[in-house]
Backbone bond lengths (Angstrom), bond angles and torsions (degrees), N, CA, C in turn:
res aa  C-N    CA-C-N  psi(-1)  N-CA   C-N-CA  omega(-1)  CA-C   N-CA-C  phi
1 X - - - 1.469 - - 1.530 109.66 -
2 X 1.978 109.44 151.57 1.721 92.60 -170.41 1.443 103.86 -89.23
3 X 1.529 107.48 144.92 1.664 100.85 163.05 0.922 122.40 64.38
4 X 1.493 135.26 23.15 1.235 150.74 167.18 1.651 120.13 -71.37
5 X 0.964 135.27 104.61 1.813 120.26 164.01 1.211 120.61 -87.08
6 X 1.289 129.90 110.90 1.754 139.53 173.48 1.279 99.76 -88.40
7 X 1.648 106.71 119.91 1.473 117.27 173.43 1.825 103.99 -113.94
8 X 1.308 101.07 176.29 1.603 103.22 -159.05 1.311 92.46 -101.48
9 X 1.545 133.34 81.73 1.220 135.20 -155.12 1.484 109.78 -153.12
10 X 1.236 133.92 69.99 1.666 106.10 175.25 1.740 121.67 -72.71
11 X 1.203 109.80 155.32 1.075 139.15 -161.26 1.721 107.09 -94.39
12 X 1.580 126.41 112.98 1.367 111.96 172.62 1.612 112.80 -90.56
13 X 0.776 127.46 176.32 1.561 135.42 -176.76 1.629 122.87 177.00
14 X 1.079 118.68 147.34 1.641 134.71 -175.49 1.485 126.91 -37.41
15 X 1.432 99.23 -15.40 1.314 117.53 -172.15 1.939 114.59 67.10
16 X 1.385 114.04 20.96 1.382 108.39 171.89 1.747 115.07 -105.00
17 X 1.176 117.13 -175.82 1.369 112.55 171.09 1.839 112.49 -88.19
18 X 1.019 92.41 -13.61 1.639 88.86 -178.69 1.954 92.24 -71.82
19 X 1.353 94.07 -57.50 1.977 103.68 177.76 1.371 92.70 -35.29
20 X 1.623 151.42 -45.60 1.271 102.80 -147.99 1.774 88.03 -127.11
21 X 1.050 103.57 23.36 1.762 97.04 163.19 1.348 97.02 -96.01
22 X 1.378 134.02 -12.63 1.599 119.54 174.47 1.310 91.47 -90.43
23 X 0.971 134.13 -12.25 1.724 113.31 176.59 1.684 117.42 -71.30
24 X 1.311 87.42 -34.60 1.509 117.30 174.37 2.062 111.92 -59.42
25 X 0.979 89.74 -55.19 1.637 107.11 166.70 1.641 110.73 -37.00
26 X 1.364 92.92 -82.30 1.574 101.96 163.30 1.207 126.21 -27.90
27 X 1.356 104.45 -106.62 1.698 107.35 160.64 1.409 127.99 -11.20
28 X 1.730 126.49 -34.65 1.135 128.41 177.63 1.929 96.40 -86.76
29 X 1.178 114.69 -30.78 1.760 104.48 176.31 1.552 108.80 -65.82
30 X 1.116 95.14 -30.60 2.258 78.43 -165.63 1.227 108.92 -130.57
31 X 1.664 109.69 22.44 1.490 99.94 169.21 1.551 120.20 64.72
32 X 1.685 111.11 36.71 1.682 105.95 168.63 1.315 96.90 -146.95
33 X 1.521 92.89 145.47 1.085 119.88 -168.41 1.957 100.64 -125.78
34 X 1.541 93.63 113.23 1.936 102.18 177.97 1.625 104.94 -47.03
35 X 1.666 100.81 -178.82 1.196 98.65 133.52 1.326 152.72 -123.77
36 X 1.383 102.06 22.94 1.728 131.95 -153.74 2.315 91.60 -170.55
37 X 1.700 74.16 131.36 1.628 87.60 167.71 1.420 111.61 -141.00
38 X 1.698 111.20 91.68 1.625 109.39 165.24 1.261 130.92 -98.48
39 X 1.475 111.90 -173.83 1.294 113.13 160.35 1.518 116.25 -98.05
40 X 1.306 99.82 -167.07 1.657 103.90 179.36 1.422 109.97 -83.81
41 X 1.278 133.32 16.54 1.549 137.06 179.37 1.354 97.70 -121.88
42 X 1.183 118.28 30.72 1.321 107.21 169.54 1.543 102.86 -120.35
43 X 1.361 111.52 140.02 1.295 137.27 -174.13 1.430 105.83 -73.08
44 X 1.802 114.14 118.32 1.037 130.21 -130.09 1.636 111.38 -101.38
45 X 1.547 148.87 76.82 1.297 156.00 172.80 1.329 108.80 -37.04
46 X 1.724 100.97 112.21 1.571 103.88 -168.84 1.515 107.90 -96.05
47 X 1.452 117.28 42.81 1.498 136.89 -130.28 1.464 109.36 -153.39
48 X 1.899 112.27 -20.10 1.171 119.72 -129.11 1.976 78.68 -159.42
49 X 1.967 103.29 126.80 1.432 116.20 175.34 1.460 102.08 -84.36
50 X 1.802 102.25 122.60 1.458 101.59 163.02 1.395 126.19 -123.78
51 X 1.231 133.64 159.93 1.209 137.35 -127.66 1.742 108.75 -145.23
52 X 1.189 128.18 64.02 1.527 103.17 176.67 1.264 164.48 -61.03
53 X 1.482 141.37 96.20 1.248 133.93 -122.82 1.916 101.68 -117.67
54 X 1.135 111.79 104.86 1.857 105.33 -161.13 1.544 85.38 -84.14
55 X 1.949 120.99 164.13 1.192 127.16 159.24 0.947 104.52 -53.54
56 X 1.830 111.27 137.63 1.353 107.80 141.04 1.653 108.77 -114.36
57 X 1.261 115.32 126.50 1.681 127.29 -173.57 1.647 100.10 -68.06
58 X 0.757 135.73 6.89 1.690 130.91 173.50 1.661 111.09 -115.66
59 X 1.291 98.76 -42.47 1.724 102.21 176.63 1.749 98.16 -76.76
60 X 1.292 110.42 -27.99 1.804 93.70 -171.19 2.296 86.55 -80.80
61 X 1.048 133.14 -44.20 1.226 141.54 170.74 1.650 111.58 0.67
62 X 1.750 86.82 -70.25 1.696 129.31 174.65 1.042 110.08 -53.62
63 X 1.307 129.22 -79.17 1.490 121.80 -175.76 1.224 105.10 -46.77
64 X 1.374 125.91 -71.90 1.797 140.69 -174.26 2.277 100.49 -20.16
65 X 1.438 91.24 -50.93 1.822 83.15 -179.82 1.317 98.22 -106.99
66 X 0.899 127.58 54.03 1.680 137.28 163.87 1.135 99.14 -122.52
67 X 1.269 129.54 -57.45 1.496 122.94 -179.92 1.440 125.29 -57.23
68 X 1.523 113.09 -41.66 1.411 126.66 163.90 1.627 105.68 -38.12
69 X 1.513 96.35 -71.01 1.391 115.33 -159.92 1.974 105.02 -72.94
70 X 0.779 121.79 -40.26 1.517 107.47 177.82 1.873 114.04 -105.94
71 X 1.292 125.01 -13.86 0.870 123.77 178.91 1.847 106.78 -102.96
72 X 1.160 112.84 -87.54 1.256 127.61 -166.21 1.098 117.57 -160.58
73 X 1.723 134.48 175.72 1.726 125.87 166.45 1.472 91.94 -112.24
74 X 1.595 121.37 -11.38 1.842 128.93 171.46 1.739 99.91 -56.80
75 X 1.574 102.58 -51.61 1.636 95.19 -172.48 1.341 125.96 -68.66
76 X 1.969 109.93 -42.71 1.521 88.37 157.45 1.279 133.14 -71.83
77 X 1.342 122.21 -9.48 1.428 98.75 173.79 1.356 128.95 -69.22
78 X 1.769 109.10 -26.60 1.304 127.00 162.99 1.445 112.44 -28.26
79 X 1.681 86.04 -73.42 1.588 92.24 -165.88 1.227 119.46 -77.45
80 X 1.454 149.51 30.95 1.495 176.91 81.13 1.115 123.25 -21.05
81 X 1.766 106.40 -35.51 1.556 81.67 179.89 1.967 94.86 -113.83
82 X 1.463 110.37 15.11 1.667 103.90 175.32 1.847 81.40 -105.74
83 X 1.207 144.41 -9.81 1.316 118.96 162.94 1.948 104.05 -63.82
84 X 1.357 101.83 -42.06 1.887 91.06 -177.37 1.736 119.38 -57.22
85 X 1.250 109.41 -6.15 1.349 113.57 -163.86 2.045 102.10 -83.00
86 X 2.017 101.11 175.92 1.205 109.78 -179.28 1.272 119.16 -87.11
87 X 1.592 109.63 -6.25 1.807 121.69 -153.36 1.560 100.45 -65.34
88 X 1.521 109.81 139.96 1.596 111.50 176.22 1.635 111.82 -84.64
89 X 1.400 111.01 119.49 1.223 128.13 160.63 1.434 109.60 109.69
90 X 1.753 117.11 31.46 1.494 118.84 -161.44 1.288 103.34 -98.41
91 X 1.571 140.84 19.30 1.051 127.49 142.65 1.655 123.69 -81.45
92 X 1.523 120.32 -22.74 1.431 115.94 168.71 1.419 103.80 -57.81
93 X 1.274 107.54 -60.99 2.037 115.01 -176.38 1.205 97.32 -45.35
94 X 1.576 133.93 -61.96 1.400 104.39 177.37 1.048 133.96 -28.65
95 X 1.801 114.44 -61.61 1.452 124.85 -144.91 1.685 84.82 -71.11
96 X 1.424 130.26 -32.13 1.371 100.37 -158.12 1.417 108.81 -102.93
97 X 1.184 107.71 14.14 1.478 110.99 166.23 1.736 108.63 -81.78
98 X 1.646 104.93 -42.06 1.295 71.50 -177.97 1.230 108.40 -101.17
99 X 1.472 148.97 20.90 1.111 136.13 156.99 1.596 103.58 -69.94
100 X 1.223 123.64 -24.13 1.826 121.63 -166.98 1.838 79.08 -78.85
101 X 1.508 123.39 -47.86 1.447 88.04 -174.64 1.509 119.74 -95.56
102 X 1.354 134.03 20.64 1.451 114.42 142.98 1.590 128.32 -68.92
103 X 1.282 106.07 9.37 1.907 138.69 -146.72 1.870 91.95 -96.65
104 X 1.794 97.65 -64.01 1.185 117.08 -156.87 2.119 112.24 -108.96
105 X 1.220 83.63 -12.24 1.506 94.84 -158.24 1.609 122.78 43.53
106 X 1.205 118.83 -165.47 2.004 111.07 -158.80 1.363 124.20 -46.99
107 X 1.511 104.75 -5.21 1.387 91.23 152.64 1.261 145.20 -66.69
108 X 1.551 131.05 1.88 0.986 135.74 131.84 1.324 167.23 -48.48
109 X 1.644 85.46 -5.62 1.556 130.26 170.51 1.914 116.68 -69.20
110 X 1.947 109.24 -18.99 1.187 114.06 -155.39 1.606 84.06 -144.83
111 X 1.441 136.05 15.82 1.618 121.44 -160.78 1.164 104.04 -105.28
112 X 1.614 115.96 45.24 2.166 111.14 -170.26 1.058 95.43 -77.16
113 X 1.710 144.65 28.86 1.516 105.47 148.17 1.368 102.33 -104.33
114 X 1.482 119.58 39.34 1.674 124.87 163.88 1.712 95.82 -106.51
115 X 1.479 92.28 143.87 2.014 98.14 -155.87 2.169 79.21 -78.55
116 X 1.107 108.73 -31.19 2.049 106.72 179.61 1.418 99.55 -51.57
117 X 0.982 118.96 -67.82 1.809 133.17 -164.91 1.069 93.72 -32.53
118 X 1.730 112.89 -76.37 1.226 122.36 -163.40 1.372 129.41 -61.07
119 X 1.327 101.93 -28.59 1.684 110.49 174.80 1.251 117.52 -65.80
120 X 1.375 92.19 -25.63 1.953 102.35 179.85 1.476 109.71 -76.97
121 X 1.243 104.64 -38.34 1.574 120.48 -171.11 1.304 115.13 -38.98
122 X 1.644 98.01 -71.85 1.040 134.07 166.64 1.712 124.10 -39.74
123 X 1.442 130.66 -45.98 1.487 145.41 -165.23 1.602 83.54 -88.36
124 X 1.595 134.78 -58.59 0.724 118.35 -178.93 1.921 137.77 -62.06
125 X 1.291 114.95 -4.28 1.619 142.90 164.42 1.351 101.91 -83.67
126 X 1.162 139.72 -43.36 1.712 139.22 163.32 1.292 112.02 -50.40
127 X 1.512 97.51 -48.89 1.834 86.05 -164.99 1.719 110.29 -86.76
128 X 1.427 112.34 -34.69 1.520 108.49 165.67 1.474 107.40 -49.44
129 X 1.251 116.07 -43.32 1.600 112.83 -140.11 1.972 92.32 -95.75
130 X 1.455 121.70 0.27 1.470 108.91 151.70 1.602 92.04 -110.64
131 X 1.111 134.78 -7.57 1.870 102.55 159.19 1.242 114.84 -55.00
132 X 1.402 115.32 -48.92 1.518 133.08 -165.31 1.874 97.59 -52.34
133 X 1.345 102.14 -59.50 1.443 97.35 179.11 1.096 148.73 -62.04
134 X 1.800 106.28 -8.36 1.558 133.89 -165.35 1.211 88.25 -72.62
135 X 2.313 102.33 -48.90 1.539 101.88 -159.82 1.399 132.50 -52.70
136 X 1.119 103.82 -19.14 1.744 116.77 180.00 1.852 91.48 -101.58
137 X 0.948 153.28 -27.89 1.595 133.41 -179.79 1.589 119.61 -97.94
138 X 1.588 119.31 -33.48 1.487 113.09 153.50 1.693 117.47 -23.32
139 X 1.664 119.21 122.65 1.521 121.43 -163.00 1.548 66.29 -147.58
140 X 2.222 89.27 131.99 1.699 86.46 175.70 1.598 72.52 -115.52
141 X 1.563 99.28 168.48 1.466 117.64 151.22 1.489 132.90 -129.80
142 X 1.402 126.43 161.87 1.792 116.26 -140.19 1.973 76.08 -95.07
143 X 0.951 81.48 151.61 2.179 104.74 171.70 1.287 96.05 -108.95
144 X 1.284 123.22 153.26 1.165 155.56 168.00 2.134 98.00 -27.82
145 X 1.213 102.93 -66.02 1.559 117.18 -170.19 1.311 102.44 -65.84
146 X 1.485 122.65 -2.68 1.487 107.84 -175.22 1.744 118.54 95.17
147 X 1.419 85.48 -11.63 2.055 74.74 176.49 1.281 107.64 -104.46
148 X 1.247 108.73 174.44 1.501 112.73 -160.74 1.575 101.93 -122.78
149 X 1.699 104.54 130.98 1.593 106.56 178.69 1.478 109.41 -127.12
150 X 1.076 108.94 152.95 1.509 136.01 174.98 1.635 133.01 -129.40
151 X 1.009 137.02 118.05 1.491 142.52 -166.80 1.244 103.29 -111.64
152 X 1.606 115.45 125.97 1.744 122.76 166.39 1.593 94.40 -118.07
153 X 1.367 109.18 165.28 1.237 129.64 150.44 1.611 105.92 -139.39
154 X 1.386 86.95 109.77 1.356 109.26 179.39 1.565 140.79 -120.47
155 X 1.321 133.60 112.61 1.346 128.06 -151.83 1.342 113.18 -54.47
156 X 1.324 130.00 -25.93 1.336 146.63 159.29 1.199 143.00 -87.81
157 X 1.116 148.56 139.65 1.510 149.46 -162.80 1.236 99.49 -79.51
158 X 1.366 124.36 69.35 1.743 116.49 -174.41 1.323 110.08 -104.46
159 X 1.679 129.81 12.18 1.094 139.72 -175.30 1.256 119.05 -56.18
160 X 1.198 118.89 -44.41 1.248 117.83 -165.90 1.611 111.52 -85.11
161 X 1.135 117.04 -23.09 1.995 149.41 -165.55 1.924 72.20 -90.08
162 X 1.085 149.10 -98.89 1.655 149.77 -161.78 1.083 89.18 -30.78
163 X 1.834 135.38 -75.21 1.430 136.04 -150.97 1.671 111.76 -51.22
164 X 1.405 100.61 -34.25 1.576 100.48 -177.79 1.679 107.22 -67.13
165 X 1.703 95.93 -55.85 1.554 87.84 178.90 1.600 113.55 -48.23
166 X 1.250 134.69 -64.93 1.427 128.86 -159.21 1.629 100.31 -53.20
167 X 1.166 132.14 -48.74 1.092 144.64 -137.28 2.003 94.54 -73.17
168 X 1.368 92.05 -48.58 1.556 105.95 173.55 1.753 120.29 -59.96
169 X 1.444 93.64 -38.23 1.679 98.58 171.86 1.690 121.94 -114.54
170 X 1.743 115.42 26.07 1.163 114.04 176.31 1.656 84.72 -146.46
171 X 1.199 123.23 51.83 1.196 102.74 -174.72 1.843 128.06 -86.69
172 X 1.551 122.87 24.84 1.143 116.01 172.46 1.237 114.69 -129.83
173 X 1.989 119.09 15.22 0.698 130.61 -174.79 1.771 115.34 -117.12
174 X 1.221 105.54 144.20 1.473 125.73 -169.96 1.482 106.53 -68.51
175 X 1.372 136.05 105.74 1.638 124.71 -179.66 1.568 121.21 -139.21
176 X 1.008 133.22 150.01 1.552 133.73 144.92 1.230 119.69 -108.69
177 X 1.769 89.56 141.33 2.114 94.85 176.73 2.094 89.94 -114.93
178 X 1.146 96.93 122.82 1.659 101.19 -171.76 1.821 87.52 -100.05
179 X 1.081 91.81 121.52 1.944 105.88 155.60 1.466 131.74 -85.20
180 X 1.304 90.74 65.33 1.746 92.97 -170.75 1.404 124.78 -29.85
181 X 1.570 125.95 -48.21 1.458 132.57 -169.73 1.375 94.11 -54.63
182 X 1.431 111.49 -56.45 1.562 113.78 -162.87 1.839 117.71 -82.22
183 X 1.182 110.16 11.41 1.407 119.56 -155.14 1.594 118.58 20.64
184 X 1.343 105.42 58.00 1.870 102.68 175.00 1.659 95.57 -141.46
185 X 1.381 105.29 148.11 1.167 130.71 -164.99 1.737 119.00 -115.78
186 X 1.131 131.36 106.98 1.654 132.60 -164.78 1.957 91.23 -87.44
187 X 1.199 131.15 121.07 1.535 126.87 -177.61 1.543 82.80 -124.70
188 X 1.358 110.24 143.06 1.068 146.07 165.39 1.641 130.85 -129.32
189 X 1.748 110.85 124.34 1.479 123.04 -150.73 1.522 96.72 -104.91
190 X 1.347 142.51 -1.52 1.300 132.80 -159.97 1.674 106.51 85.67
191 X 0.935 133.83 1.49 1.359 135.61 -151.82 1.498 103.75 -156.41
192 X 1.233 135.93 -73.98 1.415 134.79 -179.21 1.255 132.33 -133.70
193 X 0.992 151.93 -143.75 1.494 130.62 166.19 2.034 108.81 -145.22
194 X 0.882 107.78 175.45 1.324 106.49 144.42 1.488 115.91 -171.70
195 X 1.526 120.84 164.76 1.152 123.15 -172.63 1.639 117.38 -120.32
196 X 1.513 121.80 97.03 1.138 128.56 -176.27 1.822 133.02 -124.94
197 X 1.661 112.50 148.66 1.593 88.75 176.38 1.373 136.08 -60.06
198 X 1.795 96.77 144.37 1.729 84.88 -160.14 2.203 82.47 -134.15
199 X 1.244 89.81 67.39 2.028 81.97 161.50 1.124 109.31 -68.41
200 X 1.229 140.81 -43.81 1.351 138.08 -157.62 1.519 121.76 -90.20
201 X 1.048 116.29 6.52 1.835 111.01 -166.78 1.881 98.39 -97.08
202 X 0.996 87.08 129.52 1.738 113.69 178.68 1.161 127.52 -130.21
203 X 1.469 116.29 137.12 1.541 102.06 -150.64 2.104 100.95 -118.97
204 X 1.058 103.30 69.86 1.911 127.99 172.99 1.463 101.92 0.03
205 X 1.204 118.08 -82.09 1.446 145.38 -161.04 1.626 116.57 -142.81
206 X 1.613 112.36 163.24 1.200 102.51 176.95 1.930 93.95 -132.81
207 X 1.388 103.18 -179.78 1.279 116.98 -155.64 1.967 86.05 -84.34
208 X 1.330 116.23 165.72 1.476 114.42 -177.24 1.476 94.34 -79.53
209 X 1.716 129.87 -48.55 1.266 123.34 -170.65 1.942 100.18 -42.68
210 X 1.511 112.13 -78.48 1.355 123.15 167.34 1.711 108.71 4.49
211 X 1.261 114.52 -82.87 1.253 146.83 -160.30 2.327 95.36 -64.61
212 X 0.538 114.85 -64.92 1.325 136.59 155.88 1.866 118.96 -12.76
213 X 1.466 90.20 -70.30 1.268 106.37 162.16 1.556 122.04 -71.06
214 X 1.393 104.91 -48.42 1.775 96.51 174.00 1.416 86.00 -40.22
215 X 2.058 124.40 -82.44 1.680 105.01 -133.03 1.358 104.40 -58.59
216 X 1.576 128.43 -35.37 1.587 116.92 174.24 1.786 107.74 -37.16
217 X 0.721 102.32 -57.90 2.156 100.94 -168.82 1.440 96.27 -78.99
218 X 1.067 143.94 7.33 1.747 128.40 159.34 1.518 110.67 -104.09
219 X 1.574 106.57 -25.57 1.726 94.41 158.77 1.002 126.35 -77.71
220 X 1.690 126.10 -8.10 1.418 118.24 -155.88 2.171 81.77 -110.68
221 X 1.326 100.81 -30.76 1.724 88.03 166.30 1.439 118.44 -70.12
222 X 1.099 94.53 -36.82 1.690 83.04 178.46 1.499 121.62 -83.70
223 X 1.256 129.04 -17.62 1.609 139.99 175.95 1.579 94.83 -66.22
224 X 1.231 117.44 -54.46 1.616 105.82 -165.16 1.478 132.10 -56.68
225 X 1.781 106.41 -31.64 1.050 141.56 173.05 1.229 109.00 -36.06
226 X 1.822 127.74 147.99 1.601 101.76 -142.64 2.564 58.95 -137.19
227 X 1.173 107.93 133.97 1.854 84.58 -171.33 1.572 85.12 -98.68
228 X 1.428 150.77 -4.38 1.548 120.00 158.40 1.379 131.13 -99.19
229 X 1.893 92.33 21.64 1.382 94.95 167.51 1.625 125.81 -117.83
230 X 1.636 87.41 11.27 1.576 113.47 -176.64 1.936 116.38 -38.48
231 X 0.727 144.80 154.18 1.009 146.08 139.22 1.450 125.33 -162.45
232 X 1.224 104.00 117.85 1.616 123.07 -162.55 1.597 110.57 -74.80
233 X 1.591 132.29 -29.13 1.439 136.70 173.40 1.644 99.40 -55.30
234 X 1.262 112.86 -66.52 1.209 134.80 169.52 1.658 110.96 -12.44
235 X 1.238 86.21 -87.81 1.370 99.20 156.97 1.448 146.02 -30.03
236 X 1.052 116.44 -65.26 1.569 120.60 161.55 1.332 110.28 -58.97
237 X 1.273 141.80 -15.66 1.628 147.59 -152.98 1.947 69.84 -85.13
238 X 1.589 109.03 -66.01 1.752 94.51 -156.54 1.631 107.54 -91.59
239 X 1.298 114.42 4.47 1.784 126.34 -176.95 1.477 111.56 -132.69
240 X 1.454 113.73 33.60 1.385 107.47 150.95 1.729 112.44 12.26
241 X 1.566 108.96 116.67 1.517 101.36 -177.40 1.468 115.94 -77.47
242 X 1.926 103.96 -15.04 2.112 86.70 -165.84 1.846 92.93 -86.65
243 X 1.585 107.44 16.25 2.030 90.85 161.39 1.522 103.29 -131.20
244 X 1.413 95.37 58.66 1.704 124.76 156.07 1.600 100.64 -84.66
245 X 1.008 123.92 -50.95 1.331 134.34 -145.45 1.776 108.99 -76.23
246 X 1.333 93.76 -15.82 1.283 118.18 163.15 1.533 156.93 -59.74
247 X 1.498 85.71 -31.89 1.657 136.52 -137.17 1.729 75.95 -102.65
248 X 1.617 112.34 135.61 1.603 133.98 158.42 1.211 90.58 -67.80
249 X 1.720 126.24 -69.64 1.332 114.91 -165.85 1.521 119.24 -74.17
250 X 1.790 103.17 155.69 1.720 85.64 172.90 1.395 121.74 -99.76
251 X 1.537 122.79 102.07 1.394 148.94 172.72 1.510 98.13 -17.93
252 X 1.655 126.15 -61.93 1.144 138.77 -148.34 1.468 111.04 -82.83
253 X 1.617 111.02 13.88 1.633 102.98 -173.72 1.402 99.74 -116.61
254 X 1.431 116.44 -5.56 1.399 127.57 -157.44 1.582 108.59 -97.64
């Protein structure tokens, strides 16, 4: 990268995306680039210069239509949906992806023989490509009150990327998608959404209709099932087994 200075400094921050487009801000004013970008849950190297950097909602503002406008709307989405991801250390790769593309502008959209591009490329095809898959395995079920819940455990932060989809194709209905790994919960009113921690929600009993319908849809999965044409590799290729655990029906009898 041109003219860059990397100092031996990590950077703490909020852990949101607004938090690290102002980091980005920065870094794009004075030409430095950390070498570590955490949050405050990160276990602290008494070995290691740290630096605290609070949001600022106007400098993250700036960058946010800077990137549009001089880079691409390909790059932020990149870097949005590899911030949702599990990869260790994907806020540095961010920041210097998009500082390399205020560098180059949209040509960065096509530069995979840069090892950044590609790494991004790539994290970002993981994390769509298990949203993509949630969308067909997310199974809500009705609660007592009438709203409808659903539990993923998912290697990726794709919660908020699912909420839009359902929201678009369940839209007059009352629901939660609970993210177990992450204990946070996306609830949706017919009207707006929000996304908050949810350790505590437990689900007692279910309604008889509820209950009813599961065994209707586990006989009609399991009746169709052809058993000498079974094949279980197959299978896991498009049903990943650890979002079995998920599943109304039981995958594992079939």
């Amino acid at each position: 990268m041109f003219n860059w200075k990397f100092i031996d400094t990590a950077y703490i921050y909020d852990g949101t995306f607004d938090g690290l487009l102002t980091i980005v801000f920065n870094s794009y004013i004075s030409k430095i680039i950390p070498n570590r970008i955490v949050t405050s849950e990160f276990e602290i190297d008494l070995f290691c210069n740290y630096e605290l950097l609070e949001t600022d909602f106007e400098k993250s503002k700036r960058i946010y239509n800077g990137i549009v406008k001089n880079i691409s709307f390909h790059a932020l989405s990149t870097a949005y949906n590899v911030f949702l991801s599990n990869i260790p250390n994907k806020e540095i790769t961010i920041v210097k992806y998009l500082l390399l593309g205020f560098e180059i502008g949209n040509k960065i959209d096509h530069l995979l023989t840069n090892d950044i591009v590609l790494n991004m490329e790539k994290t970002k095809k993981r994390v769509f490509g298990e949203y993509h898959r949630l969308c067909g395995l997310v199974r809500f079920m009705k609660l007592q009150n009438g709203m409808f819940y659903a539990k993923i455990h998912p290697d990726n932060n794709v919660l908020e990327l699912l909420g839009h989809h359902f929201i678009s194709r369940l839209p007059n209905e009352n629901f939660i998608i609970h993210d177990k790994n992450r204990n946070i919960a996306l609830l949706y009113n017919t009207k707006e959404y929000l996304i908050t921690e949810a350790s505590n929600i437990k689900i007692s009993s279910l309604p008889e209709e509820e209950l009813y319908y599961q065994n209707l849809w586990n006989c009609f999965y399991h009746s169709i099932g052809i058993k000498e044409r079974k094949n279980s590799r197959l299978r896991m290729q498009f049903m990943p087994k650890k979002y079995w655990q998920d599943l109304v029906e039981n995958v594992e009898c079939n």
